[in-house]
C-alpha positions in Angstrom: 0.0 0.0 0.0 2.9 2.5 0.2 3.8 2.5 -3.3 0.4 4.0 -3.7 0.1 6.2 -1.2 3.6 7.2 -0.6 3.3 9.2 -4.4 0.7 11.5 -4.6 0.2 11.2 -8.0 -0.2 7.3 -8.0 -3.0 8.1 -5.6 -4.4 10.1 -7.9 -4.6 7.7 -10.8 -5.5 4.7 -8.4 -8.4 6.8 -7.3 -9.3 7.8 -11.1 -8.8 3.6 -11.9 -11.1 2.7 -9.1 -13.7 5.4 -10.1 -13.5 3.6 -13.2 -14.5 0.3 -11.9 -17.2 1.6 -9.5 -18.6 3.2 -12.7 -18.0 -0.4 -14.6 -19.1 -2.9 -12.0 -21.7 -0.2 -10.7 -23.3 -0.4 -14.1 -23.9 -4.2 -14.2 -24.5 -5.4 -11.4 -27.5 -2.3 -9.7 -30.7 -3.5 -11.1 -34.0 -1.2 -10.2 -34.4 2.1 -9.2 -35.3 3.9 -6.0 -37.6 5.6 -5.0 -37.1 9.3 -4.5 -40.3 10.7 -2.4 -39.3 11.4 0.9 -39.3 8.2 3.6 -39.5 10.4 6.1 -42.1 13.2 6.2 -40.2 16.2 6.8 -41.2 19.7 5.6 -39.4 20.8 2.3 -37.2 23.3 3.8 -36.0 20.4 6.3 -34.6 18.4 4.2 -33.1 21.5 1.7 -31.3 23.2 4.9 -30.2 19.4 5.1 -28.4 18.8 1.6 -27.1 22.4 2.0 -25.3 21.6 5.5 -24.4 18.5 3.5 -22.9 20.1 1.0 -21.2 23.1 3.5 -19.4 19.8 5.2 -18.4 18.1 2.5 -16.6 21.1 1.3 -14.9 21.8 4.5 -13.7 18.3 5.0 -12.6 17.3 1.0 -10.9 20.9 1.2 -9.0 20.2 4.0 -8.2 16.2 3.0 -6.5 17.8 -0.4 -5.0 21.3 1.4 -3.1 18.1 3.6 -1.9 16.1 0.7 -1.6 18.1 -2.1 0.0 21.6 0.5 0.9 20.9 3.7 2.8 17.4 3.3 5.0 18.1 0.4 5.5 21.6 1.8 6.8 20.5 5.2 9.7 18.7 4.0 11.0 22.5 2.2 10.2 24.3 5.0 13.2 25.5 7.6 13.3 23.5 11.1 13.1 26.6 12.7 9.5 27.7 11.0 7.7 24.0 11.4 6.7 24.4 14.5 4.3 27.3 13.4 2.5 24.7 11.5 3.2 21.6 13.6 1.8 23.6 16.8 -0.8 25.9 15.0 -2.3 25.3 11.7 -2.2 21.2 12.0 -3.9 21.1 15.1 -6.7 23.9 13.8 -6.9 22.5 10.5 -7.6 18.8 12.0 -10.0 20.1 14.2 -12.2 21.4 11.4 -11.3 18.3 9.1 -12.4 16.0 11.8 -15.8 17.0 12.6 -16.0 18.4 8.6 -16.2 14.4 8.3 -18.6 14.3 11.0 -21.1 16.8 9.9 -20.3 15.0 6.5 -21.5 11.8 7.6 -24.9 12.9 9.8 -26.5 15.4 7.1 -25.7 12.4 4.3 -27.5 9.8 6.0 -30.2 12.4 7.2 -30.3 13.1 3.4 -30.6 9.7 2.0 -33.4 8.7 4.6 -35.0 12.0 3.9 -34.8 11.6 0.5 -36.1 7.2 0.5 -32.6 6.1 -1.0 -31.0 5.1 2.5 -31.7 1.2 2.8 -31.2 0.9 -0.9 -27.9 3.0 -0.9 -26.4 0.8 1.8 -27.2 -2.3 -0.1 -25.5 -1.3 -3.3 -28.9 -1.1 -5.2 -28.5 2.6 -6.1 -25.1 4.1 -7.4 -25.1 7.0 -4.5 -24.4 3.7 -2.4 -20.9 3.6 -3.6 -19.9 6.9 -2.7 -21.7 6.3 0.7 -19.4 3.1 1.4 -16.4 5.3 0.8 -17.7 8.5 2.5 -18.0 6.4 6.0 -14.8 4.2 5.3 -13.1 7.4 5.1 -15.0 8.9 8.1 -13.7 6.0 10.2 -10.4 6.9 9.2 -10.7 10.3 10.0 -11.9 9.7 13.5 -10.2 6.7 14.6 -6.7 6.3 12.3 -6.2 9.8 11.5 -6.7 11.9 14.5 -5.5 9.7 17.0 -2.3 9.4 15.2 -1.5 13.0 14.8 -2.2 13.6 18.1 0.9 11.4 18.5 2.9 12.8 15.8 2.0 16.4 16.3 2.9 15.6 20.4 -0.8 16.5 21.5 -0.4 13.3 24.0 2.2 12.1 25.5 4.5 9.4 23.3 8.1 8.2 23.2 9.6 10.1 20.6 10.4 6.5 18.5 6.1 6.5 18.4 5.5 10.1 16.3 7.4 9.4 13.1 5.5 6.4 13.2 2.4 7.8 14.1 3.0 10.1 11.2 3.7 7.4 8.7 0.3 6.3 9.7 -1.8 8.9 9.1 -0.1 10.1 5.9 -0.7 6.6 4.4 -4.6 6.8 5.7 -4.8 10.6 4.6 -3.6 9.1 0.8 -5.7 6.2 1.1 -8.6 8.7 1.8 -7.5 11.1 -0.7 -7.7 8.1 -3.0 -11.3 7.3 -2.2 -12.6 10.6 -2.1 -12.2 10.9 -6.2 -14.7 7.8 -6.7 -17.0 8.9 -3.5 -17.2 12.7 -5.4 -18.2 11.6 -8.8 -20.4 8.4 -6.9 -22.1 11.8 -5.5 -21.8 14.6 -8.2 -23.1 11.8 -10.8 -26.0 10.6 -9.2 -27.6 14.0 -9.3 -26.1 15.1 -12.7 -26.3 12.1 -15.1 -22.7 10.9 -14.7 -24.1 7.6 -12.6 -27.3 7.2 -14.1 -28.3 3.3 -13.2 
């Protein structure tokens, strides 16, 4: 798994290849459609202020995921010892606190959303296409919450550790950051398609 995630461009091409395949084996295997009336009777404006929030999350949280690998990662290395602290002891620790409940609101306003909108028990049973990039969106959520964080709190010396633990602790979450990174190409289009046409089926 390192020769993917170590290289941020093979994760990016891995992600695009498995996109691909969701997409292929998506399109053979879901039979049926759902339906899309609301399974649980909410007023209109519920379940709008819902996708909106959904949407708000999403953006904090993917931002965040890419500002970490595509910025802050391969920046670190260039930056002077004396200046890492400023992000080791004040951006990481801000920017993970958003990124982690980003994934959280993420994760509640989706499900809201599919239940809301009758897809829910369909999605999670991989008879709709959305189901795909719910899969990913919660494996990457239990990343976040239970690889991710409590690894940088290591790494970025938020608890105590023996100092042989962080640069392992930080090997950790950079690989699950990529592995998420990776995902979150297929979950996006899983999610962007299903209202636009790209994941019709």
């Amino acid at each position: 798994m390192s020769k993917i995630t170590d290289s941020l461009p093979i994760t990016i091409v891995c992600g695009i290849i498995l996109t691909i395949i969701m997409v292929f084996v998506g399109q053979h295997t879901i039979t049926g459609s759902i339906s899309m009336g609301p399974a649980v009777d909410v007023p209109m404006y519920v379940s709008f202020l819902d996708r909106w929030l959904h949407v708000i999350s999403g953006v904090m949280w993917i931002g965040l995921l890419w500002y970490f690998n595509f910025v802050q990662i391969p920046t670190m290395p260039k930056i002077p010892d004396e200046l890492k602290p400023g992000v080791s002891k004040h951006i990481a620790p801000e920017a993970l606190f958003w990124f982690r409940w980003g994934a959280m609101a993420t994760l509640i306003t989706g499900l809201l959303l599919a239940l809301f909108s009758g897809y829910l028990i369909d999605a999670l049973l991989l008879r709709h296409g959305i189901g795909y990039g719910m899969w990913f969106a919660m494996i990457m959520w239990f990343n976040v919450w239970f690889i991710i964080w409590p690894s940088q709190k290591i790494a970025l010396g938020l608890v105590s550790a023996d100092a042989a633990a962080k640069p392992k602790a930080a090997a950790r979450a950079k690989m699950f950051s990529r592995i998420n990174t990776l995902l979150s190409i297929p979950m996006l289009y899983a999610m962007v398609g299903q209202m636009h046409g790209g994941f019709d089926f």
